[in-house]
C-alpha positions as CSV (number, residue, x, y, z in Angstrom):
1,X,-23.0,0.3,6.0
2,X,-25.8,2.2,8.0
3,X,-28.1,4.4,6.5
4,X,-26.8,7.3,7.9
5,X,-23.4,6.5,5.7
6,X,-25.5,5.7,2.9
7,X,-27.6,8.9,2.7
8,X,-26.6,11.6,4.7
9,X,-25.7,15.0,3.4
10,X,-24.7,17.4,5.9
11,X,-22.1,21.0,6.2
12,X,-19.5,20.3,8.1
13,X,-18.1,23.9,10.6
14,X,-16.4,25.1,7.6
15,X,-18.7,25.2,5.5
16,X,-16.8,24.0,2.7
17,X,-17.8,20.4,2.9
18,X,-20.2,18.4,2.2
19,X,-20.7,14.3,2.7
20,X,-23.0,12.7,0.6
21,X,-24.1,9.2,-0.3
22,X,-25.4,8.6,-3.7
23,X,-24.2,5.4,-5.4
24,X,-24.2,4.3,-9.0
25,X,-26.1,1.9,-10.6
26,X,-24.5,-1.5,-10.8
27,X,-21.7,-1.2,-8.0
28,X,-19.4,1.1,-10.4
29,X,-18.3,3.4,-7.8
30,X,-16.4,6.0,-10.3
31,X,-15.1,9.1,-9.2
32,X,-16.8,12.0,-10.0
33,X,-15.7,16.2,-10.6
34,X,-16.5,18.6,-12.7
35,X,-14.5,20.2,-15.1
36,X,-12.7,22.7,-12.7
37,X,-10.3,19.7,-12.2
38,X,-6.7,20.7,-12.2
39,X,-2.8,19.7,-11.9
40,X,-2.1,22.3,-8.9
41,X,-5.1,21.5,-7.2
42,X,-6.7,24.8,-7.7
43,X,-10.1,23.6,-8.4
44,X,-12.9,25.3,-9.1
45,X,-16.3,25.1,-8.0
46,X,-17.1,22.1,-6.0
47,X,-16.9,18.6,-6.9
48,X,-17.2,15.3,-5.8
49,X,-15.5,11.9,-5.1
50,X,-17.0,8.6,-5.3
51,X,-15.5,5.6,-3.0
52,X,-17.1,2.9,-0.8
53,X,-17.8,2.5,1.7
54,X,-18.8,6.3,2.4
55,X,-20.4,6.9,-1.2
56,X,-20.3,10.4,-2.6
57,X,-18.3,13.2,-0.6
58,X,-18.7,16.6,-2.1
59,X,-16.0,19.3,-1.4
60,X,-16.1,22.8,-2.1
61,X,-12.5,23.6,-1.7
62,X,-10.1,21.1,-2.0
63,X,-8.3,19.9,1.3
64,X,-5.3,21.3,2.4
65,X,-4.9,19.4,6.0
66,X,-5.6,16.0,5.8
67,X,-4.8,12.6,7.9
68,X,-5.1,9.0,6.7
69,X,-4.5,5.8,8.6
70,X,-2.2,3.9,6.6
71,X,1.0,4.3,5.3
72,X,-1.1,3.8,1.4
73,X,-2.6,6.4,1.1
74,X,0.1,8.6,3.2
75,X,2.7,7.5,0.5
76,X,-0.1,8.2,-2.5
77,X,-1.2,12.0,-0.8
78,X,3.4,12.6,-0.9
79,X,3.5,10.9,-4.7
80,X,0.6,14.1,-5.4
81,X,2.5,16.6,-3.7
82,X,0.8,16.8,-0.3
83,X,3.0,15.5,1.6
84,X,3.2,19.1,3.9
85,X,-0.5,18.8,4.5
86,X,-0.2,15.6,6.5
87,X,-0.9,15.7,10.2
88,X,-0.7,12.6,11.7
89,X,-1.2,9.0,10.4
90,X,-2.6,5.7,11.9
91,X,1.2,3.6,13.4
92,X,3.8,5.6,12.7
93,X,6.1,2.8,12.8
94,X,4.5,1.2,9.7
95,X,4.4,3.7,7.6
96,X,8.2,3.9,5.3
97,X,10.0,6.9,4.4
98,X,13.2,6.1,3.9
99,X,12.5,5.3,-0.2
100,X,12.1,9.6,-0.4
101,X,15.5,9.9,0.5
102,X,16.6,8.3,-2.9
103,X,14.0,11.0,-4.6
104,X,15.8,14.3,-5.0
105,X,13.2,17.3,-3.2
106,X,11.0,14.5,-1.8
107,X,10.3,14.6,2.4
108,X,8.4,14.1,4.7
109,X,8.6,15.5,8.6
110,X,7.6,11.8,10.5
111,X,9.0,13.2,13.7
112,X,6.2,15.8,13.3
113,X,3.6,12.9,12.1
114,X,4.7,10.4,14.6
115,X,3.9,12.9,17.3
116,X,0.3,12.6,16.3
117,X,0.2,8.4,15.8
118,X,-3.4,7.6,16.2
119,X,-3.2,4.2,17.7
120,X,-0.8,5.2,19.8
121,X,-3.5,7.7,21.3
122,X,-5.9,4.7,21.4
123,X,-8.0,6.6,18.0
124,X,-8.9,9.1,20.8
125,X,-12.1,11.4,18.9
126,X,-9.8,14.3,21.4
127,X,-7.2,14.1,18.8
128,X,-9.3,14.0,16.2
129,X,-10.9,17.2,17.0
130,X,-7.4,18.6,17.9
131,X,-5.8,18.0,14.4
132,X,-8.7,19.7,13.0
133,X,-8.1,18.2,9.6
134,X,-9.8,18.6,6.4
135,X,-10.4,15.1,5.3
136,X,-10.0,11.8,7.0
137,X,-8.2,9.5,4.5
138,X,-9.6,6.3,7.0
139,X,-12.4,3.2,5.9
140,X,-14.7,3.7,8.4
141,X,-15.5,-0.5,8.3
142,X,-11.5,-0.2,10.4
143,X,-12.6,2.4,12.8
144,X,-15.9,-0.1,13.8
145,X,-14.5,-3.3,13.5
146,X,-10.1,-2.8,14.8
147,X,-11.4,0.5,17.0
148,X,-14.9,-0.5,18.6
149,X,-16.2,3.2,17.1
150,X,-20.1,3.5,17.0
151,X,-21.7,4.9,14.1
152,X,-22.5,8.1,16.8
153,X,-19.0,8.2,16.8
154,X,-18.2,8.3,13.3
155,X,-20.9,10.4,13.0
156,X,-19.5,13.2,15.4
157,X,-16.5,13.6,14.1
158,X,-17.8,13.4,10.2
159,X,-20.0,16.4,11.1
160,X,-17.8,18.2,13.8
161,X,-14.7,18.0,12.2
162,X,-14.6,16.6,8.4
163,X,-15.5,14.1,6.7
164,X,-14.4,10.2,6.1
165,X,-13.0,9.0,2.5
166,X,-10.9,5.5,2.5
167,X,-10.8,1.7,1.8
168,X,-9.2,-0.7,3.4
169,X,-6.9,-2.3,0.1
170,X,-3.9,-4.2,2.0
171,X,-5.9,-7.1,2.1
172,X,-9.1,-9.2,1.1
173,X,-9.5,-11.1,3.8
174,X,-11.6,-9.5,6.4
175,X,-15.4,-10.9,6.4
176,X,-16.4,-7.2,7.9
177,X,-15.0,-5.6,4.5
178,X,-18.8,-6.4,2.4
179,X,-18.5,-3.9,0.2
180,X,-16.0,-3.1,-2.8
181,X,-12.2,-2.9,-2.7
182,X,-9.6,-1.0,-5.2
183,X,-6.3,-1.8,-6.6
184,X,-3.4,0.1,-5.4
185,X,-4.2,2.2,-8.7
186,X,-7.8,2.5,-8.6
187,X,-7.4,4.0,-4.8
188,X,-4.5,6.5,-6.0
189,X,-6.9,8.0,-8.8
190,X,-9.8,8.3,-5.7
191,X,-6.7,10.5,-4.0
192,X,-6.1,12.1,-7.4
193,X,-9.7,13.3,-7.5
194,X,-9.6,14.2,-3.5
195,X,-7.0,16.5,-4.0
196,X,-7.8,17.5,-7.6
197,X,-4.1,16.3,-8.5
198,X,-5.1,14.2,-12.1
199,X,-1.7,15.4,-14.4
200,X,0.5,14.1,-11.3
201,X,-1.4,10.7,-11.3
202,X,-2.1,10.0,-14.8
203,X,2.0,10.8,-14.8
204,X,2.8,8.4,-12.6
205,X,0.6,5.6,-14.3
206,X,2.4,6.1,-17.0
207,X,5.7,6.1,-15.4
208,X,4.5,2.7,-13.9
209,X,3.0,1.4,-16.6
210,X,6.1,1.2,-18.5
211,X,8.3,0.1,-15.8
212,X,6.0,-2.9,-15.4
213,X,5.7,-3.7,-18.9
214,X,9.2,-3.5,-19.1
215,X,10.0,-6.3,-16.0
216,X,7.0,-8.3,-16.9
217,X,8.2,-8.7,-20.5
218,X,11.5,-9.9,-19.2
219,X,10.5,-12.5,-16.9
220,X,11.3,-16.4,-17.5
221,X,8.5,-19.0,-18.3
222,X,5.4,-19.1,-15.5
223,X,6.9,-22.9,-14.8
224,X,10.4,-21.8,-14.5
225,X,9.2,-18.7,-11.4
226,X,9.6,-20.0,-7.6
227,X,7.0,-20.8,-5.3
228,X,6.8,-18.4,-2.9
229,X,5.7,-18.3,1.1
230,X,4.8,-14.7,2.4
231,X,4.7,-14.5,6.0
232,X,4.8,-11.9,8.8
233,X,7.4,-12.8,12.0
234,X,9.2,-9.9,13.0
235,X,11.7,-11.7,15.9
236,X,15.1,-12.2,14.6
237,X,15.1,-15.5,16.1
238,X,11.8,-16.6,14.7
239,X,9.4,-19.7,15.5
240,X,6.3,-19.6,14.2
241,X,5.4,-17.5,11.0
242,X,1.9,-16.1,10.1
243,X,0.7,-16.6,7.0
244,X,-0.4,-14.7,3.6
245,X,-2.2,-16.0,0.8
246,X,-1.1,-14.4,-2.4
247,X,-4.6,-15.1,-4.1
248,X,-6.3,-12.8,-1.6
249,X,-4.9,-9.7,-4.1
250,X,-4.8,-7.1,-1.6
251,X,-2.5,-4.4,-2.7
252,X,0.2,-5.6,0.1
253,X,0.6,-8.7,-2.3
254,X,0.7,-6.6,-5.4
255,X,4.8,-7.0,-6.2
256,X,4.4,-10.7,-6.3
257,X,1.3,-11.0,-8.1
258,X,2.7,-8.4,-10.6
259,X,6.0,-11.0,-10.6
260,X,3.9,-13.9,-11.5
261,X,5.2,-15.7,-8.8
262,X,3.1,-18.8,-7.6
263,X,1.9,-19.5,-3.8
264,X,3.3,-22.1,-1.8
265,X,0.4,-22.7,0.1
266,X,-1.7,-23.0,-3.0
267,X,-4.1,-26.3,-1.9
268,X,-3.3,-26.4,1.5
269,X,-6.1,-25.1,2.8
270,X,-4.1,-22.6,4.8
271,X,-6.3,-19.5,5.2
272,X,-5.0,-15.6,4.8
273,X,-3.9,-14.2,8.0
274,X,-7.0,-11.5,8.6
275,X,-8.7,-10.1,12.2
276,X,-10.6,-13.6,12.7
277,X,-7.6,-15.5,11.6
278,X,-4.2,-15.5,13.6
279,X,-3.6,-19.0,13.2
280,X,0.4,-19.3,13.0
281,X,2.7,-21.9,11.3
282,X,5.6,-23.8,12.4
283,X,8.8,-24.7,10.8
284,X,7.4,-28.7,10.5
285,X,4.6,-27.2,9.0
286,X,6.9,-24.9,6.7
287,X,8.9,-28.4,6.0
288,X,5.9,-29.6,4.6
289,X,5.5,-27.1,1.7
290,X,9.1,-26.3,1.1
291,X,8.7,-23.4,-0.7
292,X,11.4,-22.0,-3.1
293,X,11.5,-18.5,-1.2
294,X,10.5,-17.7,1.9
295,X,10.0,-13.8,2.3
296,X,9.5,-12.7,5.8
297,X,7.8,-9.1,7.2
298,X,8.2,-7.3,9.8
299,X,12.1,-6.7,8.7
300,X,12.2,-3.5,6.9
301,X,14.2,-1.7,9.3
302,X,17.1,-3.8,8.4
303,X,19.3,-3.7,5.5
304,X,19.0,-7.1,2.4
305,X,22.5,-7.3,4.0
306,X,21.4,-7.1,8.1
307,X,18.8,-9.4,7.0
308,X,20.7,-12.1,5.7
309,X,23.3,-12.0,8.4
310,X,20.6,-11.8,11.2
311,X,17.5,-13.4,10.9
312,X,18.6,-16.0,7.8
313,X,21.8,-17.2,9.8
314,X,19.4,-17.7,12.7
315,X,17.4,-20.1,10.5
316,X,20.2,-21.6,9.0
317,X,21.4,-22.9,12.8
318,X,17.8,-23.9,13.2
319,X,17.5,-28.2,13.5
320,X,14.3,-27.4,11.6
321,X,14.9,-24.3,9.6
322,X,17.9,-25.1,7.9
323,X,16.3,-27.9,6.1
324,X,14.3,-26.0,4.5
325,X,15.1,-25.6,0.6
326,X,14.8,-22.0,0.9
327,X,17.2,-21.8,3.7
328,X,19.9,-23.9,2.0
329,X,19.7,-21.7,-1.5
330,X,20.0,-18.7,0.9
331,X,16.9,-17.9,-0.5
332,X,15.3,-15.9,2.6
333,X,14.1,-12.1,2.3
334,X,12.3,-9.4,3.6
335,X,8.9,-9.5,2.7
336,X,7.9,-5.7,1.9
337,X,5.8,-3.2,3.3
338,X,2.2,-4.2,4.7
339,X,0.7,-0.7,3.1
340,X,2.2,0.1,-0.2
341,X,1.6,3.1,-1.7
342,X,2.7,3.8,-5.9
343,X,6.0,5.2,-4.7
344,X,6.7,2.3,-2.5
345,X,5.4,-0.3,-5.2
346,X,8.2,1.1,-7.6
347,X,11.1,0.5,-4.8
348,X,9.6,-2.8,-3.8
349,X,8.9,-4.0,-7.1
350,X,12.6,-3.3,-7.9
351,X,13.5,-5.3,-4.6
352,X,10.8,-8.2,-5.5
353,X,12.7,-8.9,-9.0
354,X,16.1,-8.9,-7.6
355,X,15.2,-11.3,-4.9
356,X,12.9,-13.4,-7.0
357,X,15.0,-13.3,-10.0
358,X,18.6,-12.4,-9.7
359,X,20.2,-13.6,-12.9
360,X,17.7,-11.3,-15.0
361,X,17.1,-7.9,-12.9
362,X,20.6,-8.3,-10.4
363,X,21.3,-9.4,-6.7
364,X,19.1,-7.8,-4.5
365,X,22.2,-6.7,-2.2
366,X,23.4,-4.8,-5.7
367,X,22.9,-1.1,-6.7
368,X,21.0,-1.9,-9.7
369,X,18.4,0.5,-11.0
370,X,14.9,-0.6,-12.5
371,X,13.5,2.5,-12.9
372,X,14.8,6.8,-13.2
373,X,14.5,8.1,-9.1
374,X,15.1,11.8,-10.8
375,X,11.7,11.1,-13.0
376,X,9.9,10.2,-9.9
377,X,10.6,12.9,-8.1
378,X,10.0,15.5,-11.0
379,X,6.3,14.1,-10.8
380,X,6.1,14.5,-6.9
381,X,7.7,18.1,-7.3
382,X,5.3,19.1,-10.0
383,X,7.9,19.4,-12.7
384,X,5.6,16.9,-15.3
């Protein structure tokens, strides 16, 4: 973090906000307002929100255009009923809608938000200052470390255009990422506070906090749960398979930590896939740690039903691959989103229990229901 991100407080050309950099004693970066905060997002007065790696950001209006980089914090700005101020987002093709369409009044335009895909215009500051947004939703540690961006850089567009607010959460496992990270829910309540939306979130904890309780209290003993291999390889014939740790407790992970599921690569000295790390594994290697399920990224285009006929039956011709224990019990699935937001955690949590425990919850190819879609989208719509 430079100083300039540390300390700085400086208008932006609206005039309605303000970055700022004080940090509380003893690393607990809370969120801060005052008491102007409301459910509609009709704050009033300014206020401020607390988040590394930027420190405080002060607004005196809260944002009504905003543009974040992953498909997180797009799905947490749509679960607080901002889903029309969204102008673009980071990959386009990472970021899952199609759980909305089971929400009744819940959408989102991609089309209109792929059109302004930010790696696909190479993070160009040009489209930055044509968006014009309100609010960057983006860790500036990415925009150095993925992008090449300067601190000038990051620094232009702060104080031409708006401000930065965002932490990388998918995973831990980045040695640029010094500073603190947030669960899934600890980021959504920084969003809550950027958009002055606390009745929606403190809803939709609740909502969550049941649902969980609810599968947690129903699953078998921790030595009866399957080991489990998470891994990226999104070929339907595939080879080699990159690995994820589960103990690295990014919020990508957080369905099978949640599930109590233990990792197969536990004491193998395997490290987390991460931007230094792109070591991949074969399926001799995969042999040797025979996990119980194997669940696979880079699939979520394709139905539990596509899946299995596609990519498993590929691995079930495999001389290698079919093997595996997983393989044989037909116990091969899609391995989630990379950047979960809350409404994706519900859908993939759901998915997660079906595939990881089938006599209890149902088979994941089955309609069953874990949680209400209708009380969901009541919170999105505002009806709490």
């Amino acid at each position: 973090m430079t100083e300039n991100d540390a300390t700085a407080t400086e208008s932006t050309r609206r005039q309605t906000l303000k970055y700022g950099g004080a940090v509380l004693a003893g690393g607990a970066l809370a969120g801060c307002a005052d008491d102007s905060v409301t459910g509609d997002g009709s704050g009033v007065g300014s206020y401020a929100v607390q988040m590394a790696p930027m420190g405080e950001v002060e607004f005196d209006d809260v944002p009504e255009t905003w543009l974040p980089y992953g498909g997180d914090y797009a799905d947490m700005g749509v679960a607080l009923g901002q889903a029309d101020g969204m102008l673009g987002i980071g990959q386009a093709g990472e970021y899952y809608t199609a759980p909305y369409e089971e929400l009744p009044g819940v959408s989102v335009d991609k089309s209109e938000i792929a059109n302004n895909d930010l790696v696909e215009a190479e993070m160009s500051k040009e489209l930055f200052y044509q968006l014009d947004s309100d609010v960057h939703v983006i860790d500036t540690g990415m925009l150095r470390n993925w992008f090449g961006w300067s601190d000038d850089d990051i620094e232009e567009i702060r104080d031409n255009v708006a401000p930065f607010l965002g932490n990388m959460i998918f995973r831990r496992s980045d040695s640029w990422h010094d500073y603190r990270y947030y669960t899934l829910y600890q980021a959504f309540e920084k969003m809550a506070e950027l958009f002055q939306e606390r009745d929606r979130y403190e809803a939709f904890k609740s909502l969550y906090d049941e649902f969980i309780a609810d599968i947690q209290a129903q699953l078998p003993p921790a030595d009866d749960r399957p080991s489990v291999f998470l891994t990226f390889e999104s070929s339907d014939e595939p080879e080699t398979f990159s690995p994820y740790r589960l103990n690295d407790k990014g919020t990508s992970k957080k369905q099978w930590n949640d599930l109590g599921v233990s990792d197969a690569l536990s004491g193998t000295g395997v490290e987390n896939l991460s931007t230094e790390n792109r070591n991949e594994l074969d399926y001799e290697n995969l042999l040797t740690i025979d996990p119980d399920v194997l669940l696979v990224r880079g699939h979520e285009d394709k139905s539990a039903i596509e899946f299995r006929d596609v990519v498993l039956e590929y691995m079930r011709e495999h001389p290698v691959g079919s093997e595996l224990t997983a393989v044989q019990n037909g116990r091969v699935y899609r391995g989630g989103y990379l950047r979960q937001g809350p409404i994706h955690n519900l859908f993939l949590t759901e998915r997660a229990a079906k595939q990881l425990y089938p006599d209890t919850f149902g088979a994941v190819t089955s309609d069953d229901r874990l949680f209400d879609r209708q009380q969901v989208a009541d919170i999105v719509n505002g009806d709490i």
